[in-house]
C-alpha positions as CSV (number, residue, x, y, z in Angstrom):
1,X,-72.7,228.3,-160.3
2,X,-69.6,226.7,-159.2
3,X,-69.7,223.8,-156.7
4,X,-67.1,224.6,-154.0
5,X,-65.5,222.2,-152.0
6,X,-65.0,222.8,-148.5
7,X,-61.3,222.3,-146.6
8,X,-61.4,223.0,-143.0
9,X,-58.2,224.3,-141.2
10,X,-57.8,225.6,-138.0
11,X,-57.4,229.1,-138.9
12,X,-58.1,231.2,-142.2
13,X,-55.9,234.4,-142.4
14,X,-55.5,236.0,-145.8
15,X,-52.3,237.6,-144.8
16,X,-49.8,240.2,-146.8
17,X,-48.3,238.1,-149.0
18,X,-44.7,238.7,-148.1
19,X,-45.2,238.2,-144.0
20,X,-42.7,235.7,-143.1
21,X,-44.4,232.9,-142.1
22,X,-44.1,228.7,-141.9
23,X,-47.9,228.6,-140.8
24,X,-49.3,225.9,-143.0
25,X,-52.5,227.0,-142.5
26,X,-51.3,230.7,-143.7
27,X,-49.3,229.2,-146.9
28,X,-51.9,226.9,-148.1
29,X,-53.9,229.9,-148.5
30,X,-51.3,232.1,-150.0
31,X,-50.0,229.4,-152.2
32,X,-53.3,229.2,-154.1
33,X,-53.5,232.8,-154.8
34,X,-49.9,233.6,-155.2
35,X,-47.0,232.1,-157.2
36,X,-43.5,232.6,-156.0
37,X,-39.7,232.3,-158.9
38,X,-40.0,228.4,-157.7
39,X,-42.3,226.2,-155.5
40,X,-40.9,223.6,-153.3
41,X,-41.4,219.9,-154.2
42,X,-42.5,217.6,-152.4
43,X,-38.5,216.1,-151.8
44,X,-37.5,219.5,-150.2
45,X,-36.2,221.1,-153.3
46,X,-36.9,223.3,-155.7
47,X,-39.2,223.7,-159.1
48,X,-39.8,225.9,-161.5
49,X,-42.9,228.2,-160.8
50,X,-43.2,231.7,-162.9
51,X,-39.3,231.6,-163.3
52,X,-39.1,228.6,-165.5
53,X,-35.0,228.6,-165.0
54,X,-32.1,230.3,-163.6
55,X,-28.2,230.8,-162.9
56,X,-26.3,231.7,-160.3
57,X,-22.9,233.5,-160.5
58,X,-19.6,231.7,-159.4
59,X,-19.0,234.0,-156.5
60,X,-22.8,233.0,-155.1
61,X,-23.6,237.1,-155.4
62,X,-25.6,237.4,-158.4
63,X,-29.0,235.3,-159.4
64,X,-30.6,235.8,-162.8
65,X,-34.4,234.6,-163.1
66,X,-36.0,234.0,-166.3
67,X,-39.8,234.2,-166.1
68,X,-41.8,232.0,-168.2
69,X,-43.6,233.9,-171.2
70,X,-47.4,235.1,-170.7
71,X,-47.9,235.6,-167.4
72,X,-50.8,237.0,-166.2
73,X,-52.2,238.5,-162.8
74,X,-55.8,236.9,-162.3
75,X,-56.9,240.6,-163.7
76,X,-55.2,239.7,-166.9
77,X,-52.4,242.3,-166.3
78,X,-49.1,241.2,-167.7
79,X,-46.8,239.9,-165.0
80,X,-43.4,241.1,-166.5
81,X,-39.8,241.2,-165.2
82,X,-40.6,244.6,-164.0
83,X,-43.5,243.6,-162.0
84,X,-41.7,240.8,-160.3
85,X,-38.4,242.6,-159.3
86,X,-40.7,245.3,-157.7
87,X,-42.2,242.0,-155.7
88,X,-39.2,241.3,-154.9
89,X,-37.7,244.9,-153.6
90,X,-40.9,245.0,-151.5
91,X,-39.5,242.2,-149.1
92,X,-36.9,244.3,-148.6
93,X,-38.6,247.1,-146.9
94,X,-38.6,247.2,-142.8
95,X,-42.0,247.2,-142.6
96,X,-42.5,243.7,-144.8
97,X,-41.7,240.4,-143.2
98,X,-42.6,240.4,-139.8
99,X,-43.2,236.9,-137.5
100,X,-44.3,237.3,-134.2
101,X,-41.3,238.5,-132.7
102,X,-38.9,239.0,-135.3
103,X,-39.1,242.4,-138.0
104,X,-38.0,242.3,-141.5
105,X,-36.7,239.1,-141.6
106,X,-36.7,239.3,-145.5
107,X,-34.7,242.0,-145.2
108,X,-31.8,240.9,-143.4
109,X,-30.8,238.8,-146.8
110,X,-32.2,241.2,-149.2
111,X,-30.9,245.1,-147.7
112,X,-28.5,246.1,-150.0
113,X,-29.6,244.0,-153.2
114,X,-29.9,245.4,-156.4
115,X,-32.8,244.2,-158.2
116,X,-33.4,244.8,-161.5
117,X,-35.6,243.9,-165.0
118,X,-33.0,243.2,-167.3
119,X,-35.5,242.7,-170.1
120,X,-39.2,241.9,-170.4
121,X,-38.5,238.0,-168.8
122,X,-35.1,238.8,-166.8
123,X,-34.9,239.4,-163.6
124,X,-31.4,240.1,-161.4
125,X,-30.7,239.8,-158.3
126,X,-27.2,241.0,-156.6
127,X,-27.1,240.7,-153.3
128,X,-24.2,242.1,-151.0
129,X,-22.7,238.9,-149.8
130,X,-22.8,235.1,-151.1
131,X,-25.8,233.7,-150.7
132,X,-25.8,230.4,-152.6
133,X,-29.3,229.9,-150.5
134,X,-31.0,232.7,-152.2
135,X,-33.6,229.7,-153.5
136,X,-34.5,229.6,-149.8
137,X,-35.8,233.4,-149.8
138,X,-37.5,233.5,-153.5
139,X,-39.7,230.8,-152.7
140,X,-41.4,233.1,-150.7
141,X,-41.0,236.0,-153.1
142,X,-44.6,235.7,-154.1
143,X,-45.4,238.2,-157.2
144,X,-48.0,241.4,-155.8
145,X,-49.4,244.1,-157.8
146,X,-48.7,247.3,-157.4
147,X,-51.7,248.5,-155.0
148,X,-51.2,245.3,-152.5
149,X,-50.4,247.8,-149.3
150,X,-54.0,249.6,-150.2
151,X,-55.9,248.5,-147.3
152,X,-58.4,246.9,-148.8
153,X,-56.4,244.4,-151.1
154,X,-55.8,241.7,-148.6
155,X,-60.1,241.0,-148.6
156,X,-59.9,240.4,-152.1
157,X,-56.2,240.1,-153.5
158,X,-55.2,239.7,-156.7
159,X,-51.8,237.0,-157.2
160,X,-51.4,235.1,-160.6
161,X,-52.0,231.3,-158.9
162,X,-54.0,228.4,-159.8
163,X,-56.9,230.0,-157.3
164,X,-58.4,233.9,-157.0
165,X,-60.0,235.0,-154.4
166,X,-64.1,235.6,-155.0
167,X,-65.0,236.3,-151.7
168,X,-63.5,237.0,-147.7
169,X,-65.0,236.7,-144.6
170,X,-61.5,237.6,-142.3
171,X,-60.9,234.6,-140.1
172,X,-63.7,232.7,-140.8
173,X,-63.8,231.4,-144.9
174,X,-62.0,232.2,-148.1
175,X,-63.9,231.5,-151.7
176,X,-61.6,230.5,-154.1
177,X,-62.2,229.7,-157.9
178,X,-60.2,228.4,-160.3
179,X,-57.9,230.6,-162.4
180,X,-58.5,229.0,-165.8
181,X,-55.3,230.7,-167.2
182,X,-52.7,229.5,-164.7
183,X,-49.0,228.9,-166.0
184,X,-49.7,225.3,-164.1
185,X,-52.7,223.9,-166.7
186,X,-56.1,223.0,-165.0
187,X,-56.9,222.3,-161.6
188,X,-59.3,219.2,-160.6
189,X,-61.2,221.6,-158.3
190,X,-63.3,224.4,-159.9
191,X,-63.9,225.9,-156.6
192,X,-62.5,225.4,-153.2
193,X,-63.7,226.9,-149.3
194,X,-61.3,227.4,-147.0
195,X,-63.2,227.7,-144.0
196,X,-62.1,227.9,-139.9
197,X,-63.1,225.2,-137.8
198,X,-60.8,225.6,-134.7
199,X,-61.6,222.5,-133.2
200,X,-59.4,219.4,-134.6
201,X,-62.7,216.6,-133.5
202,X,-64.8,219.1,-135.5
203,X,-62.9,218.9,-138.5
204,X,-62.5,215.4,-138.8
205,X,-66.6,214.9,-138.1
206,X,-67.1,217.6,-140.8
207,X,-65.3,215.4,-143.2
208,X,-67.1,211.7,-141.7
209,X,-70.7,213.1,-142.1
210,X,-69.8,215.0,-145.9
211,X,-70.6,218.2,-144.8
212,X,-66.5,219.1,-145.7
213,X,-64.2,217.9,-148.5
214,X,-60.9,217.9,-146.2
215,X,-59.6,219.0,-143.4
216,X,-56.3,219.3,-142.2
217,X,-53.6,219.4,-139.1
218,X,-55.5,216.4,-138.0
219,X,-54.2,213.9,-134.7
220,X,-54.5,210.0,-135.4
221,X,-55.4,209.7,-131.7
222,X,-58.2,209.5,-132.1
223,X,-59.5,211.6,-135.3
224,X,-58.3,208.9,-137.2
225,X,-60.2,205.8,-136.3
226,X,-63.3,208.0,-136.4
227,X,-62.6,209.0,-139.8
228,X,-61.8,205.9,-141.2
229,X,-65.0,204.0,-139.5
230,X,-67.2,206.7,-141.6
231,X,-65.6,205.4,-144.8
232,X,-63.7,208.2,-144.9
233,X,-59.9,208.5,-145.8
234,X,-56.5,209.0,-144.3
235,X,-53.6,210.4,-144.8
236,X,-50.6,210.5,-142.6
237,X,-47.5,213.0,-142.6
238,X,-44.8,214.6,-140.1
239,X,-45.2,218.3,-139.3
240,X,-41.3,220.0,-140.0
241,X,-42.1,222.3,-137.0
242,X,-39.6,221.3,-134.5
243,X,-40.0,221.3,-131.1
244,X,-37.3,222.3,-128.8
245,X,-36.1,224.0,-125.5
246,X,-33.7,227.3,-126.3
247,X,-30.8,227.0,-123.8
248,X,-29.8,230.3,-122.1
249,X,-25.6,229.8,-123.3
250,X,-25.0,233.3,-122.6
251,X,-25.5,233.2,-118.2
252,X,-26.0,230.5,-115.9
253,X,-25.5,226.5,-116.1
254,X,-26.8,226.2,-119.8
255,X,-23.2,228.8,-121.0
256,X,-21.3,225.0,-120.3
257,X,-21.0,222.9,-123.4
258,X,-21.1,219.9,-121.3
259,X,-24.6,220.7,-119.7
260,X,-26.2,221.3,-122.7
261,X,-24.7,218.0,-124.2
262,X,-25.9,216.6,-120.8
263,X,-29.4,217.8,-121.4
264,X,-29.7,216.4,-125.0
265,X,-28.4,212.7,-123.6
266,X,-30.9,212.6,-121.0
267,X,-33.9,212.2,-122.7
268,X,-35.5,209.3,-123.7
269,X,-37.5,210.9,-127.1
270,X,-39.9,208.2,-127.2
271,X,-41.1,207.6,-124.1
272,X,-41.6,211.5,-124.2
273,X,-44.0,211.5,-127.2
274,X,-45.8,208.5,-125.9
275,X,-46.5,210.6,-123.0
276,X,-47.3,214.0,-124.2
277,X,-48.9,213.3,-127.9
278,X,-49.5,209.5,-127.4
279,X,-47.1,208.8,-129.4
280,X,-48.3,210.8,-132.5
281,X,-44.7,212.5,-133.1
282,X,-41.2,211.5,-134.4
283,X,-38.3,212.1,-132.1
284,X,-35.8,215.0,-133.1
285,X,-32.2,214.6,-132.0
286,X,-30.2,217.3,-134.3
287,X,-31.1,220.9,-134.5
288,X,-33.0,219.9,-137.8
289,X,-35.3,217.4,-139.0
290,X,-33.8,214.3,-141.5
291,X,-35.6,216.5,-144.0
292,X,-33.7,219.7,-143.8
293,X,-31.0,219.9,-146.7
294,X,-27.7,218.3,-145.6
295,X,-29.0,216.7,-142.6
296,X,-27.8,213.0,-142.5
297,X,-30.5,210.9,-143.1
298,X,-30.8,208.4,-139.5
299,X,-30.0,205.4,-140.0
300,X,-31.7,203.5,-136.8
301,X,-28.9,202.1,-135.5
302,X,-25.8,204.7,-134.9
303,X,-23.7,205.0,-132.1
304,X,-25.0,207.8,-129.2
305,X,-25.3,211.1,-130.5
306,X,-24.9,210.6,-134.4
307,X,-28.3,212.0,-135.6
308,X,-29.8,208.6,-135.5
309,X,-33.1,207.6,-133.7
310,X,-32.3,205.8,-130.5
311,X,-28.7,207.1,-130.4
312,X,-29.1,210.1,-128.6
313,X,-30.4,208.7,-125.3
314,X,-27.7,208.3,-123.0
315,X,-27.9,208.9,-119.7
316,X,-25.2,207.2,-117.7
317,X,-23.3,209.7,-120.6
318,X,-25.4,212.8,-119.7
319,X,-24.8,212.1,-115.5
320,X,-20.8,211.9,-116.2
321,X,-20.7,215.5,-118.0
322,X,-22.9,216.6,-115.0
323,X,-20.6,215.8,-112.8
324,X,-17.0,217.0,-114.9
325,X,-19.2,220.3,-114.9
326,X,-19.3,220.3,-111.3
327,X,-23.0,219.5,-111.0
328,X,-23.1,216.2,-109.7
329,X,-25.2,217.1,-106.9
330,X,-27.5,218.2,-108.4
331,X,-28.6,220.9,-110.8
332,X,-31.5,223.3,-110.3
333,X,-33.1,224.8,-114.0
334,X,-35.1,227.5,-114.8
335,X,-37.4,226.6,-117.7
336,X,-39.9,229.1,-119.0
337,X,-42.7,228.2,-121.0
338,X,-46.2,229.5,-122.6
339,X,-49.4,228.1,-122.3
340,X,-49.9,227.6,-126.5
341,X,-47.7,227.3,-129.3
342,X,-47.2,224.4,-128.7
343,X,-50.1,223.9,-127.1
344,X,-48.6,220.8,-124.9
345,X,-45.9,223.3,-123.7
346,X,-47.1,222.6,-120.1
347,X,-47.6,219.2,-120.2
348,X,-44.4,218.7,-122.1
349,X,-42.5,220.5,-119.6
350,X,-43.9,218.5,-116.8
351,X,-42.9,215.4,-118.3
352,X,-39.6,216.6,-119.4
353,X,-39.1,217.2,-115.7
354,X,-39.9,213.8,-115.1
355,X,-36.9,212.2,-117.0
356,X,-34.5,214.9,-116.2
357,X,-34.6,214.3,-112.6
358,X,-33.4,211.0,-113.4
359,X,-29.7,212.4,-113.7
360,X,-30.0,214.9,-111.3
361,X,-31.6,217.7,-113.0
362,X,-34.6,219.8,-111.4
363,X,-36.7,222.1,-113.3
364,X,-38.5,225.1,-112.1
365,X,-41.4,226.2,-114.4
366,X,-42.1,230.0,-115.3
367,X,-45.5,230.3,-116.8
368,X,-46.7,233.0,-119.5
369,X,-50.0,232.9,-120.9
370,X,-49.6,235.9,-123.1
371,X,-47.8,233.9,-126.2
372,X,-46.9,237.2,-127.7
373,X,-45.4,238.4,-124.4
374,X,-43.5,235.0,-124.1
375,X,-42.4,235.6,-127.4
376,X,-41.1,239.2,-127.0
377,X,-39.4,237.7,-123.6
378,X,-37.4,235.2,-125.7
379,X,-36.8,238.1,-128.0
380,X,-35.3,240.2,-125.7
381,X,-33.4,237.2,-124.3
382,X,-34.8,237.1,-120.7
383,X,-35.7,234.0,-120.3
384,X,-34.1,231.5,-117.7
385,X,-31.7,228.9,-118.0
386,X,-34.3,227.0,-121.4
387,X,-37.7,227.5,-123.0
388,X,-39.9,226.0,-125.0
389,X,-39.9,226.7,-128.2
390,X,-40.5,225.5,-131.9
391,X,-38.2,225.9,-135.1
392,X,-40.2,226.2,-138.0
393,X,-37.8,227.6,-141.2
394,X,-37.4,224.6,-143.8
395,X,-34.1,226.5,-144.7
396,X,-31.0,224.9,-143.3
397,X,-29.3,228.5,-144.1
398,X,-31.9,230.5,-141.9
399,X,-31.7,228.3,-138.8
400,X,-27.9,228.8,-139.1
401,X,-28.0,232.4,-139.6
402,X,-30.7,233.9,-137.9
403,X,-30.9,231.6,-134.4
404,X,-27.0,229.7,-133.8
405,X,-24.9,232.7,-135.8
406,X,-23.5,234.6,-132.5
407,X,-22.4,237.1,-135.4
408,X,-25.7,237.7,-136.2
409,X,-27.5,237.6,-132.9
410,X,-30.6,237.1,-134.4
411,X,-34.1,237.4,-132.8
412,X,-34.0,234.0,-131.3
413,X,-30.4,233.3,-130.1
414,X,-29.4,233.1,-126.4
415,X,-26.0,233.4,-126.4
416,X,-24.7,230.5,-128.5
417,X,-21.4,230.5,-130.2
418,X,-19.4,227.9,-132.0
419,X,-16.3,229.2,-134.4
420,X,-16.2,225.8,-136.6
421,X,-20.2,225.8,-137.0
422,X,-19.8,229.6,-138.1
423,X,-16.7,229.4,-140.1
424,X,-19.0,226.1,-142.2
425,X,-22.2,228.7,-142.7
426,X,-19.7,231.1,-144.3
427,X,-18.4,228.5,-146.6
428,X,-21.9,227.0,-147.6
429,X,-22.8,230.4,-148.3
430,X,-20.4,230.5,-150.8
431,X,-20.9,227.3,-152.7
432,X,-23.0,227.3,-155.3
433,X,-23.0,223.5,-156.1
434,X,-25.6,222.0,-154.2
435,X,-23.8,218.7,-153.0
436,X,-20.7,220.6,-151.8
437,X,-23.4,222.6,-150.1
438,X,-25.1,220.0,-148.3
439,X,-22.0,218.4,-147.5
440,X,-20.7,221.4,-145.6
441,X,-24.0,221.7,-143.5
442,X,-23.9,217.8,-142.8
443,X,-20.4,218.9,-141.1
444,X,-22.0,221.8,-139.5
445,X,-24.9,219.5,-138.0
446,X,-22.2,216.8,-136.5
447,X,-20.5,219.7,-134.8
448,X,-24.1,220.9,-133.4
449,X,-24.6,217.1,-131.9
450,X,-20.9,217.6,-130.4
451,X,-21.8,221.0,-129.1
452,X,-25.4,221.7,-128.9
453,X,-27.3,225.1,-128.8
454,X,-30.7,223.9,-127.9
455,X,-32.7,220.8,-126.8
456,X,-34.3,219.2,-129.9
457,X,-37.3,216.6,-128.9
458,X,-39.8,216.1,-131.8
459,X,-42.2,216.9,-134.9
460,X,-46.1,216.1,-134.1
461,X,-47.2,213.4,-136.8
462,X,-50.5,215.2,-138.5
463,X,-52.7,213.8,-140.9
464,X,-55.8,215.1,-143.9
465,X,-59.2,213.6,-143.6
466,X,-60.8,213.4,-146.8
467,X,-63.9,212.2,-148.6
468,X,-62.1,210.7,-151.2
469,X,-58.8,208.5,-151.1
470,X,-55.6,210.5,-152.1
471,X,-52.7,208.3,-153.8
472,X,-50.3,210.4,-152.1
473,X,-50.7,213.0,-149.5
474,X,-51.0,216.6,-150.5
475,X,-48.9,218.1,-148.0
476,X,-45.5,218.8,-148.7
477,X,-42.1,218.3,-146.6
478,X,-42.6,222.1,-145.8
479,X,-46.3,221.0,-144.1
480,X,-48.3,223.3,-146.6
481,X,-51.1,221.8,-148.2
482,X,-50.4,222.0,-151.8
483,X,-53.9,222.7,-153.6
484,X,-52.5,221.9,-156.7
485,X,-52.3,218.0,-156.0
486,X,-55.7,217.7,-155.4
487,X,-57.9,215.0,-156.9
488,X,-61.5,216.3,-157.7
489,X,-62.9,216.3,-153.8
490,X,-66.5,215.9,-152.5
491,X,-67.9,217.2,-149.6
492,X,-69.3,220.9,-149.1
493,X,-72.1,223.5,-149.1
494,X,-75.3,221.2,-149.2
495,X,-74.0,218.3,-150.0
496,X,-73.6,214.7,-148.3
497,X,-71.5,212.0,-149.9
């Protein structure tokens, strides 16, 4: 019998594979079972996975995969080019790629696309417009079968990754044993549990007393200490969620450039996450994280409002663009914000508050404890003059296009609209070399810190508890645990270590 090795998370959802999704509890699940073109390293780029190469066309229109040779689904049916265009066209189809939210966001990139098996190991991709960040949408293209919309595939799915599934229990475990003819080689791990354990204190004590392997999404205050006084191990890492307040710039105060700069200068990012996370996050200050492709990388000492930590927080600075904005009375703010996701949003708010009414600015709070109501609310784009909120794509290209593009008016924009931040999108989208690339969206970020469409604040700083000491931590940039990087693990069913 195989010895299965338990890793606790706080949920267990085996999902449809091409759900759009930056849940790293989802992923890590769907990234055993199912391999995707390319995987993301652990730098932020991109890998070979079952496309073991492939080109892109000078006008940034036309992407041609080649598949590595003898692949196999874990049935031992040939995955050929055929197969994997058809997984592909699937994420085109309204009904695939829902968040909570937002429908078909796959499809928003793919509509139009001609996909195609140009031989047994070739696949091609055209799409309507440049899209030089196709890499961005294929590393979710995960390969399927043909009968993955039966209803009952998702208990028991078939993918061609380094796991299959042997067994479901929906929201509470998923069996997993190793798939001995993955393109990848061997695994360390014959078998792995992924199992729900809600509670964070939980999953650490499951992994002090033996009784689990891992666990993950993990706070150093004060899992940590308790982990590591059981002889246990540690292993630190920032979560790429961002956390952020969406500024209504369509109505009200928030439509002025100068307030939303104002709001962005008047908060001091560390004194916030010492308050709300005790100090178990990294402060934000761009609208994404140092890790996001063409972001600058902070430097620690820049001058106010260049992307480095400490340079953001000025607040003589934020009370003088009050007052040219003809605030300098005072300003009133309606903020709305859910009672989960994040689950600080109330607290965070509150303290927030706090430092804003430093320069003049007073919020008043609009609770919603339905988070899918809150979320159709900022959908609909009825909220008051901010929210909280979270950005979660690793894709410098989606957060552009689907929340800032005022073309676009995606799910998640209020309002926003900047002609030199659009006219830089277009330009990346059509540059294929990857430095020019970056370079344009570096410009693109410097004019978001000019003229910002949201409040950036911070990433919570997680960690993985383990049973035995990790020489590097298995969670990627993207925050998914990457079961492939695992060192033969202890802890489980039965057993004590």
């Amino acid at each position: 019998m195989t010895d299965h090795a338990v890793i606790l998370q706080a949920s267990v959802d085996l999902r449809d594979p091409h759900d759009c999704t930056d849940s790293g509890d989802a992923l890590a699940l769907l990234e055993a079972v199912f391999d995707a073109p390319v995987r993301r390293r652990a730098d932020g780029g991109y890998a070979p996975a079952l496309a073991e190469s492939w080109t892109v066309s000078d006008d940034a229109r036309t992407w041609t995969l080649t598949l590595r040779a003898a692949l196999t689904f874990h049935d031992g049916r040939p995955l050929d080019a055929v197969a994997m265009a058809a997984s592909i066209a699937r994420m085109k189809r309204p009904d695939v790629g829902a968040t909570l939210g937002a429908p078909a966001v796959w499809g928003q990139y793919l509509a139009g696309a001609a996909i195609q098996a140009v031989d047994a190991r070739t696949v091609s991709i055209t799409a309507t417009e440049p899209l030089a960040d196709l890499l961005d949408i294929l590393a979710s293209a995960y390969a399927v079968p043909p009968e993955v919309d039966d209803p009952d595939f998702r208990r028991t799915p078939i993918g061609t990754g380094a796991y299959r599934v042997e067994s479901s229990r929906p929201g509470e475990e998923v069996r997993l044993v190793a798939n001995p003819h993955w393109w990848g080689g061997p695994v360390e791990n014959a078998g792995l549990v992924f199992r729900c354990e809600p509670d964070a204190d939980r999953r650490a004590a499951a992994v002090a007393s033996g009784q689990a392997a891992l666990a993950t999404r993990l706070r150093a205050s004060p899992q940590r200490a308790a982990v590591e006084r059981a002889g246990r191990f540690w292993s630190g890492y920032t979560d790429p969620t961002s956390i952020i307040y969406l500024l209504n710039a369509a109505h009200g105060p928030c439509a002025d450039a100068r307030v939303r700069r104002a709001l962005t200068l008047a908060v001091d990012r560390s004194r916030l996450i010492d308050t709300v996370l005790g100090g178990d996050g990294d402060g934000l200050e761009g609208f994404v994280s140092a890790a996001h492709f063409g972001a600058p990388t902070p430097s620690g000492d820049g001058a106010p409002g260049d992307g480095a930590p400490g340079g953001l927080f000025d607040p003589q600075t934020a009370r003088a663009l009050l007052a040219e904005a003809g605030h300098g009375a005072g300003l009133v703010l309606t903020v709305d914000t859910p009672t989960r996701l994040p689950d600080e949003a109330q607290a965070l708010t509150a303290a927030l508050g706090e430092q804003l009414a430093a320069v003049g600015i007073t919020l008043q709070p609009r609770v919603t404890e339905d988070r899918v109501a809150y979320a159709e609310r900022v959908r609909d784009k009825r909220i008051g003059d901010l929210c909280v909120f979270d950005s979660s794509p690793m894709s410098t290209f989606r957060v552009l296009y689907e929340k800032i593009d005022s073309r676009v008016a995606g799910s998640w924009w209020q309002g926003y609209a900047n002609p030199t931040v659009e006219r830089l999108l277009d330009q990346a989208r059509r540059t294929v070399e990857d430095g020019a690339r970056g370079r344009l969206y570096g410009d693109a970020y410097r004019a978001l810190q000019a003229d910002p469409a949201w409040l950036p604040l911070y990433h919570h700083r997680l960690g993985v508890a383990s049973t035995v000491a990790l020489d590097t931590c298995p969670v990627r940039g993207d925050g998914v645990l990457d079961v492939t990087l695992l060192p033969a693990l202890t802890g489980g069913e039965g057993e004590r270590t």
